[in-house]
C-alpha angles and dihedrals in degrees: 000000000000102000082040077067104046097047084051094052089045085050087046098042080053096042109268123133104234120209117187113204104196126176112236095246130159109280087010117161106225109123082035081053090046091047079080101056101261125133113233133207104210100194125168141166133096112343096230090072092046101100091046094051076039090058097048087058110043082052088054094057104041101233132195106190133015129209119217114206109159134100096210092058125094152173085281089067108032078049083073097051097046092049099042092041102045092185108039122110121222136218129188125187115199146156106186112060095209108131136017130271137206104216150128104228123020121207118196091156086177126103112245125164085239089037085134114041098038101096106046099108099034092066138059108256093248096061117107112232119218102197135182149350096325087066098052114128114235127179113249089254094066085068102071112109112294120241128247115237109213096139116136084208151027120269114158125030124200121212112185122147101178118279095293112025094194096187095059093240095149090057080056101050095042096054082045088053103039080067090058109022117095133178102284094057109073114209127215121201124195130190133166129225099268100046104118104214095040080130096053085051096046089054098045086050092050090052097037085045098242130137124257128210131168130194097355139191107204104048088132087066092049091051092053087055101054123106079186139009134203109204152121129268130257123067098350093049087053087051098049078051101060090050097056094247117165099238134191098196120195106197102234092171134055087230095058097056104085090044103051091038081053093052084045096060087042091060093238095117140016112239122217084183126219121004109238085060090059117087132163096274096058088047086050094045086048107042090045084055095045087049089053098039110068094152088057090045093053087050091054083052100052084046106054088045097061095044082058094043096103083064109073128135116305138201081225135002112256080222089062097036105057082046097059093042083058098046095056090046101252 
């Protein structure tokens, strides 16, 4: 949802009126997602009458152009879209290439050793592939002027999971760092709106003397100011990344895995692999590493920065670019 909500501020800010259509799940963002001036389209019901109900609407509004950000969703759909609607363009953003996709543009904005050759049989021949990390959409904030890190220690220490963080891995790294942590070392919690034990973690940070924040704004800020960040992979990881944050980084998603295997290798993050492996011991021996080892922390830094190096500020996003070239037929 939250890259969903870059690339439509990026449309808005180039003219484009921007729909979301959003299924009413548990947990779901919509009115989040309408906070930002957006109409929304809440639809539920079976998934097998989704692109239909998808069609109408699409029809209703006139569109020129539909986003596709949904891993459950295939050629087979898309398929639906592209013979009832003769003229509209598709775009698919994806990260597993797992199955194959009838569109028109392909987004895959992560860093994998094969980033550039994986889709070539998922997708017609026609369709433009955005690939890797130059393509990665960052929120305007990310492109302030990156901090140096010089620091002999840590200072301050990041803990953000993704908004929901649905397999509890923050509980896990705060009672890991209420064991290591002293007075001198200031702790920032992040958690997002739909993250069910946001008041498990506020409490534990009340009693541990860390600072709570939920559904930011301003999580860019934090990262800049981090000397080390707990976190998953995917797009924060990406965007840590950019800014040259030390990372240890734990895979919750199946999606997530190549990618930060791939940083790993690279020598951006340090992986601690898939989350059911990581307990409480390996967060505290890691932590307690990354704490005592500033050199290594500044490598991970330098790193990350040049990984990230394609994505810097742009007149216009490529993203939108290429969106906008498609959408007029070029």
């Amino acid at each position: 949802m939250m890259r969903c909500l870059t690339l439509a501020n990026f449309l808005k800010g180039n003219g484009a009126r921007v729909t979301f259509i959003c299924a009413e799940l548990a947990g779901n963002m919509i009115e989040y997602v309408r906070s930002f001036g957006f109409e929304v389209i809440a639809v539920s019901g079976k998934f097998e009458y989704d692109a239909m109900r998808t069609v109408a609407i699409l029809k209703e509004q006139e569109c020129d152009l539909v986003i596709v950000d949904h891993y459950q969703i295939d050629e087979k759909w898309e398929s639906v879209l592209k013979r009832k609607l003769s003229k509209l363009k598709l775009m698919v953003i994806d990260d597993l290439a797992n199955r194959k996709h009838d569109c028109d543009l392909l987004l895959d904005q992560n860093y994998q050793e094969n980033f550039e050759s994986r889709y070539d049989a998922l997708v017609p021949k026609q369709c433009e592939k955005l690939l890797g990390p130059s393509y990665l959409l960052l929120r305007p904030e990310f492109y302030k002027e990156n901090r140096i890190r010089t620091n002999a220690q840590v200072g301050n220490i990041l803990v953000f999971y993704g908004g929901s963080d649905p397999t509890g891995e923050t509980v896990k790294a705060l009672y890991a760092l209420s064991q290591l942590v002293q007075g001198n070392v200031q702790v920032h919690v992040v958690v997002g709106l739909s993250n069910l034990k946001k008041d498990l973690i506020a409490k534990i940070c009340k009693k541990s003397g860390f600072r709570y924040y939920e559904q930011i704004n301003y999580l860019a800020d934090l990262m800049r100011e981090s000397d080390l960040s707990l976190g998953a992979g995917g797009v924060t990881m990406w965007e840590r990344c950019y800014l040259g944050v030390p990372s240890i980084v734990t895979i919750v998603a199946e999606n997530q895995l190549e990618s930060t295997v791939a940083a790993a290798k690279y020598g951006a993050i340090w992986s601690l692999g898939w989350h059911e492996g990581v307990k409480e011991r390996e967060l505290v021996d890691i932590i307690n590493r990354a704490m005592e080892s500033p050199e290594k922390l500044r490598e991970l830094s330098a790193k990350s920065t040049l990984l990230m190096q394609a994505n810097r500020k742009h007149e216009i996003h490529p993203v939108v670019k290429a969106i906008m070239e498609v959408g007029n037929g070029d």
